[in-house]
N, C-alpha and C positions, 0 to 999 in steps of 0.2 A: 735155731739155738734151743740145746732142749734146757730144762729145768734146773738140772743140777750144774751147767754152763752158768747158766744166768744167774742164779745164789751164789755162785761161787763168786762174781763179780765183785771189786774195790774199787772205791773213789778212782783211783790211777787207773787202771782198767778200763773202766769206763770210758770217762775223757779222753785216752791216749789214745782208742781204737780208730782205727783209719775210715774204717764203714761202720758206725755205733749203729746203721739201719736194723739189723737183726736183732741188736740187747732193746732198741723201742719198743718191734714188734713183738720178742719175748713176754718185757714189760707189762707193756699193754695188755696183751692177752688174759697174763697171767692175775691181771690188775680186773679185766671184764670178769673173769672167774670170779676171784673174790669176791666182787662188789654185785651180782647179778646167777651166777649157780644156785642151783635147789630153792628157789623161789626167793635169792638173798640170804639166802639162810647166815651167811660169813661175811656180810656186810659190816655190820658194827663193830666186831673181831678182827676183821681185815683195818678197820680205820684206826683200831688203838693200836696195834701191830706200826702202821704206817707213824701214827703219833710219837709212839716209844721209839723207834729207830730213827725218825729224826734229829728225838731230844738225847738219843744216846743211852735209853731207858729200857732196852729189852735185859739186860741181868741174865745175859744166856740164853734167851728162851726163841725160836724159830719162829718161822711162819707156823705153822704145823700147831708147834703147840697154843697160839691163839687162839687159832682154830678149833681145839678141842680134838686134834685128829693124830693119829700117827704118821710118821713119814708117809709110810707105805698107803697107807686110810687117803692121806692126804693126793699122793701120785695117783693112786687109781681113781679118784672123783676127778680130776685133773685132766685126763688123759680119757676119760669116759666124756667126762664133757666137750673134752677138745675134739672128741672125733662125732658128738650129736651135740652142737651147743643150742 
């Protein structure tokens, strides 16, 4: 599943999927990145990120901008990592 699959995901979405194996492994991944890329550099960023969309607190704002990154910033660290993590 690539990236912009998995963002796009809803509650409903989610649940309703007959094999949800692929949105984990996504998940996942994308959750190693955050919490472990560039020596953690997006660890702390990643955890209010995770904070705020639980509580329903992100006020628009992406993964990305968390991050301090642009989309694009963000898919090539991403994708550079995913293929030497």
């Amino acid at each position: 599943m690539d990236l912009d699959a998995l963002m796009a995901l809803d509650h409903r979405t989610w649940s309703g999927a007959a094999d949800p194996g692929p949105q984990y492994a996504a998940a996942g991944a994308l959750a190693q990145f955050c919490m472990e890329a560039t020596n953690r550099k997006y660890r702390a960023d990643y955890v209010e990120f995770v904070r705020d969309s639980y509580l329903g607190q992100t006020q628009g704002r992406l993964l990305w901008d968390y991050l301090g990154m642009t989309r694009e910033d963000f898919l090539y660290a991403y994708q550079a990592w995913e293929k030497n993590p």
